[in-house]
N, C-alpha and C positions, 0 to 999 in steps of 0.2 A: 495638700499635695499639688504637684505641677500639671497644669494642665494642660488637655490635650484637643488640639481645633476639632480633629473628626478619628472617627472613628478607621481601624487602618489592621488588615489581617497579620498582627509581628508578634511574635513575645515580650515586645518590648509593653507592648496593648495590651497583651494579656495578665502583665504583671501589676499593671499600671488599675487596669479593671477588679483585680484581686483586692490591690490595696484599696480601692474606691469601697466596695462590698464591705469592707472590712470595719472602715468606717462609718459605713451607710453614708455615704455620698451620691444620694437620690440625683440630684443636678448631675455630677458630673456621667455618673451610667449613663442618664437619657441621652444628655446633650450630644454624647462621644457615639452615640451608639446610632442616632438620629440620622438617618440617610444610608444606614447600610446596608449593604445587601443580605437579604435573610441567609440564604446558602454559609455566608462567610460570617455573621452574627452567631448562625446555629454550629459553625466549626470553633467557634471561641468557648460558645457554650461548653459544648463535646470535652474539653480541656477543663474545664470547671469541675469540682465535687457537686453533688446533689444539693446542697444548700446551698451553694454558690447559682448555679444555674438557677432554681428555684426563683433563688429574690432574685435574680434580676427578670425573669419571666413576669412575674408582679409584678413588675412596675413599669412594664409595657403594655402600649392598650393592646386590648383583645383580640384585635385582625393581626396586628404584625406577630404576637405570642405564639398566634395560632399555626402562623405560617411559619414560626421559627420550630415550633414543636414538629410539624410535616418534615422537616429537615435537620433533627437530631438523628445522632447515631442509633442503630438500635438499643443498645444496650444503655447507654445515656439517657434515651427515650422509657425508657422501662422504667430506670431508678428513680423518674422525675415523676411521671405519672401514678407511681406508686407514692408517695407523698400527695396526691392531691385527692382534696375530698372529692366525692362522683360529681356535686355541684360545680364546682370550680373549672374540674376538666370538661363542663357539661358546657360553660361558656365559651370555653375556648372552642370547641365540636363546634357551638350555634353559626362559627366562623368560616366552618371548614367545608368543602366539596364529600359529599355522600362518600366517594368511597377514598380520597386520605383517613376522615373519619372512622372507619372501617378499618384500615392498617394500622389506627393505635389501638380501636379495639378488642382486635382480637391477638391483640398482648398482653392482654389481662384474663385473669380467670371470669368463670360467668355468672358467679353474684354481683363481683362488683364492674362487671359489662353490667348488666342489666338494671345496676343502680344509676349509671352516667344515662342510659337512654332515658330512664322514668324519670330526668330532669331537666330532658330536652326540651323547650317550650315552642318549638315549632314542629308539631303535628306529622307537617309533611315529612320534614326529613328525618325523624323519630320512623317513619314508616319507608322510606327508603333504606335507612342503616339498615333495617332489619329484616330488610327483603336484601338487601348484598349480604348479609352476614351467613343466608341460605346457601351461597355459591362455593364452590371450592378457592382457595385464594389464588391459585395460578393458572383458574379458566379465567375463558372473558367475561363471564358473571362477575368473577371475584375481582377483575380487573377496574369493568364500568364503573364510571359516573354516574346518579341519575339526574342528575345536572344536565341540560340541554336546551335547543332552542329546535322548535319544532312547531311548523306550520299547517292549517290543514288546506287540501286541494282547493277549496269550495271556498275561500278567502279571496279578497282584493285587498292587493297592495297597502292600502289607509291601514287596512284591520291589521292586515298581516305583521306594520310597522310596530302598529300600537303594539300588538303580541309581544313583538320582539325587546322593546321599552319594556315591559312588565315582565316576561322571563326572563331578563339578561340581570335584573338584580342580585338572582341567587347563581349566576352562573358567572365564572371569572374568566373565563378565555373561550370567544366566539370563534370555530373554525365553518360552520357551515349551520342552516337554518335546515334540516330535514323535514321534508312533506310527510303528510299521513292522511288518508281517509278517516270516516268518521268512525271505523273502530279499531283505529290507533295504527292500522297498518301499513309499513312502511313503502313507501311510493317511488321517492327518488330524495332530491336535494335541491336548494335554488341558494344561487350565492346573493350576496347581498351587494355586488352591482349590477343585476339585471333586477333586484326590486328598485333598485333607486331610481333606477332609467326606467321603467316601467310607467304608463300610465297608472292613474291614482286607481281607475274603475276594474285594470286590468287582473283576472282571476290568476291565483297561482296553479293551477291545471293548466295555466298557456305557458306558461314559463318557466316552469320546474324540469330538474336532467334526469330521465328516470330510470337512465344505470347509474345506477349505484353498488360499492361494495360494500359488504355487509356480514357481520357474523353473526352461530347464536352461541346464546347465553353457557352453552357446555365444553366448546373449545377451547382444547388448550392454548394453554399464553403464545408459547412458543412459536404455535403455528399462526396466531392471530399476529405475535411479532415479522412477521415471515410475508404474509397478505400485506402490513401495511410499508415492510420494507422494497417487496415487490413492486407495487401500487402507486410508491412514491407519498402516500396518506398523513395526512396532520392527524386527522383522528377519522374512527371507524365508528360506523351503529352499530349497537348490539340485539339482534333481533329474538325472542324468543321460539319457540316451534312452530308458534300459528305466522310467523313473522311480523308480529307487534312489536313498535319500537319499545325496547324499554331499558336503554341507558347508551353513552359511546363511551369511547376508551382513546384518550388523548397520548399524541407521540413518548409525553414525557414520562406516562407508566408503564409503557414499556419499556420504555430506555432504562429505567428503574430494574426491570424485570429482565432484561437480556444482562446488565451489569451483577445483580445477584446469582445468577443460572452460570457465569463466565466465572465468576469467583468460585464457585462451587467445584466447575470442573476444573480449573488449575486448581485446586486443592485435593480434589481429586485423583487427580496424575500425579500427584507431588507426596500423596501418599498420606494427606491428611485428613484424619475421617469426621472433622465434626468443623463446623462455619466459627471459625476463630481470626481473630485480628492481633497485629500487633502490638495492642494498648491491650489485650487482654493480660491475664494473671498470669505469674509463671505456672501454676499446676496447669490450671488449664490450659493452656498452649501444649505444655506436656502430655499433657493426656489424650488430646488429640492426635497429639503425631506417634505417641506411642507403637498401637496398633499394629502398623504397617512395619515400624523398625523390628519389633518382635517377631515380627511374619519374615523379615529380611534376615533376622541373626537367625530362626530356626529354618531358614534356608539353606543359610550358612553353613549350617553346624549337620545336615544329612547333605550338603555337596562335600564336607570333608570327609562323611561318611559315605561315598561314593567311591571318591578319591581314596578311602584305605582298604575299598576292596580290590582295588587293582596294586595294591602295594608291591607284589610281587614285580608285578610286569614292569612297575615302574624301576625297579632293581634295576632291572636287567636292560631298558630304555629309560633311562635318566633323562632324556633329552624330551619325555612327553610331559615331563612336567613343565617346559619352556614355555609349553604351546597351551599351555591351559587358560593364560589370562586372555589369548590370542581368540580363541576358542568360547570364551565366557562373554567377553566384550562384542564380537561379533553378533553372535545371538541375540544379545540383549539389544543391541540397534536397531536390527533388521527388524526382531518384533516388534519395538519400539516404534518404527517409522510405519509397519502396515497398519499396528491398531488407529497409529492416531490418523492415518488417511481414512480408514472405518470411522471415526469418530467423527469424524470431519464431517461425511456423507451422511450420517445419519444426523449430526444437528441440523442441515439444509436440507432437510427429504426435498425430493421432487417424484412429481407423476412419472417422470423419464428416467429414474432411478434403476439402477441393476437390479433384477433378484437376488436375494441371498447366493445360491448356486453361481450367477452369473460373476459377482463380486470374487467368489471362492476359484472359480476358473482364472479368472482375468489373476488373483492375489497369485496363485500359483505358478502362471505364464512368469511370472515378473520375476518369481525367487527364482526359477529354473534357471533364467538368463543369467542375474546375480549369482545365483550357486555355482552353473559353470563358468562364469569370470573370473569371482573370489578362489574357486577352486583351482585352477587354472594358474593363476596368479602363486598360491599359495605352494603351488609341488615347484614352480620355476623356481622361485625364490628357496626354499626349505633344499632342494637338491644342487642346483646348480650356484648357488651365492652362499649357504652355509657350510653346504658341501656333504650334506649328510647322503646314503645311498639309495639310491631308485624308489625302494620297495617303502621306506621312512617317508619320504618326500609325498608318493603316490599317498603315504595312508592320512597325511596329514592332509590334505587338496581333500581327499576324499569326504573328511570327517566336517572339512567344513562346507561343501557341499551340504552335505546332509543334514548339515546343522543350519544354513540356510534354511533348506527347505522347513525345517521344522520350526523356527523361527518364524518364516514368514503363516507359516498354516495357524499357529496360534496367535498371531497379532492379528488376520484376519480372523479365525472364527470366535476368537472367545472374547470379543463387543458385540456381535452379532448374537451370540446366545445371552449376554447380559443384556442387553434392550430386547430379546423376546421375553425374557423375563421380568420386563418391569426396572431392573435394575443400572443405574447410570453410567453407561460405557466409557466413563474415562477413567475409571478406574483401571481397565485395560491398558493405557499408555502409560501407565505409573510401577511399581515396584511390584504389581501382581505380574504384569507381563515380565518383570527385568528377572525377579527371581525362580520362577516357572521356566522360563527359558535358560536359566544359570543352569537349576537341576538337570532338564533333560539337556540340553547343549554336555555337561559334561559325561552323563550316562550313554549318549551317542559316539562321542568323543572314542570313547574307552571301548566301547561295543566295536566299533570299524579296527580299532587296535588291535582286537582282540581278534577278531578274526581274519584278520591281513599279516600280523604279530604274532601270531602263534602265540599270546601271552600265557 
């Protein structure tokens, strides 16, 4: 086959890698594959079948494997690691940072978790995995690293160097040396140009910054995302209850972590109830969006059954049928835009945050204003521009008024009752709010009719 200088993210690469595989063209994988960037290595992967991925996994050494394995797709990830013996995936882990480690394995069921750790042959981090494996995976427990560099107060500069030479082996990305006392508790920080510039004799209790921010081990991700986007933070300690250091959490797990939490909620609002991609299967993709379309068509189908109990009326006003899309689309905006400002507020809680009550006052001021505009707007236009008379005009202004307000009261309340519940409020700016407000928008619609209409 023709070959290829370097390695280079195209189809043209990946067909070119296919054919290499295909043959067992050991040379040309390495050579082409040699200087790439893991991220865009592991997206070539990702496009491979499970045997395709596999051998070329083998026949990279063990740190780049390793790092390429941290950066498969989930699902990719799954199919590959299930093909491997617990040994096999036990060398690539010996690679890995405690808690990437941790993210592959708790994709596995826990027999065979518990066959990859009894094949760890370093000790320490065999006893690390399985104190992260304790935490939930979206607090800072399940977040941390126990990868660190960590100095104690009662150290001079020489000592503190050498430390830092002997624990920087097992740690791959240095953002700060944290101090501790002699029983492990956490102090402050010292960067590493004031050890450099430091006299050799000089104690780090003279030099150390001992505010520091810091969290423990039981918060959630979100909020931990939150303190270090505040804070400006490369990475954070994570302290336990007694405030003993005992792991951080570097920028890039959460970025990880805000990027899955954001997909979740635009799927979420969009109406689809399970974490699917577009390289997935058609059922599944189907199945996912199912749900909500079924909850939309029997929406549907008792708004027509709204609609035929006013049938009469509508006889006799022909013209309320005009105003029904008028009326349906309206509603569904207004709630549509209050939930997702609710939504909004509550993924950036602050201490200076409204109360519930407070948010529900302020939601309400807003639709009053909007309701008498749109209202407003809607009698001028319906009487003086289609030319219909007075009492028509009024009932239409009126209905959507009212349907404002109604609109706006449940795109505020009902994210505020799904997060008192536990349950994730964007599902509120999605097809729950559109069709809840379709139903009642038209049963208000028809009620103001009705009794302004004589129907």
């Amino acid at each position: 086959m023709e070959p290829i200088k370097s390695f280079s993210l195209s189809k043209e690469y990946l067909e070119s890698l296919r054919e290499g595989i295909e043959v067992q063209d050991i040379d040309f994988i390495k050579e082409s594959l040699d200087g790439g960037n893991v991220a865009d290595i592991a997206a070539i992967l990702d496009e491979l079948n499970m045997e395709e991925a596999l051998y070329v996994l083998r026949l990279l050494e063990s740190t780049i494997a390793a790092d390429i394995l941290i950066e498969l797709d989930e699902d990719s990830l799954q199919k590959v690691i299930r093909e491997m013996e617990p040994s096999e995936l036990a060398s690539f882990i010996e690679h890995m940072e405690s808690d990437d480690a941790v993210d592959i394995l708790i994709l596995m069921p826990f027999k065979e978790r518990e066959d990859v750790i009894s094949h760890l042959t370093e000790k320490e981090k065999s006893a690390n995995i399985l104190d992260l494996l304790r935490y939930d995976e979206d607090s800072a427990g399940g977040l941390m690293a126990k990868e660190f560099i960590k100095a104690n107060q009662n150290w001079n500069v020489v000592q503190t160097i050498e430390e830092i030479r002997r624990q920087a082996e097992r740690v791959e990305k240095i953002y700060s040396i944290y101090v501790v006392d002699n029983k492990q508790h956490l102090l402050g920080r010292v960067s590493l140009k004031k050890i450099i510039l430091a006299a050799s004799d000089t104690k780090i209790m003279d030099i150390y910054e001992p505010d520091i921010v810091s969290v423990e081990t039981h918060l959630e991700g979100e909020e931990v995302a939150e303190i270090m986007r505040k804070y400006d933070l490369e990475s954070i300690p994570v302290v336990n209850a007694k405030n003993r250091l005992v792991g951080r959490i570097t920028v890039d797990d959460v970025l990880d972590l805000i990027r899955e939490q954001s997909e979740e909620d635009m799927q979420a609002m969009t109406g689809i109830s399970a974490d699917v991609e577009e390289s997935d299967s058609i059922f599944r993709i189907s199945k996912a969006r199912l749900p909500w379309l079924l909850i939309g068509v029997i929406g549907g189908l008792m708004g027509a059954k709204i609609i035929g109990f006013f049938e009469d009326g509508l006889n006799k006003y022909i013209a309320l049928a005009s105003f029904i899309p008028l009326v349906a689309a309206t509603g569904g905006n207004v709630g549509i835009q209050s939930s997702s400002l609710v939504v909004q507020t509550l993924a950036s809680k602050s201490v200076f945050d409204d109360t519930p009550w407070q948010r529900f006052v302020k939601g309400l001021s807003i639709a009053l204003v909007n309701g008498v505009v749109l209202g407003i707007f809607v009698f001028l236009v319906v009487h003086f521009i289609y030319g219909f008379e007075s009492i028509f005009g009024v009932t239409i202004g009126l209905a959507m008024f009212c349907v404002v307000l109604l609109a706006s009261f449940m795109g505020t309340v009902t994210p505020l009752v799904l997060d008192k519940f536990g349950i994730n409020p964007a599902i509120a700016s999605g097809p729950f709010i559109t069709t809840a407000n379709d139903l009642l928008g038209l049963a208000v619609y028809f009620g103001v009719a009705m009794a302004l209409l004589k129907l």
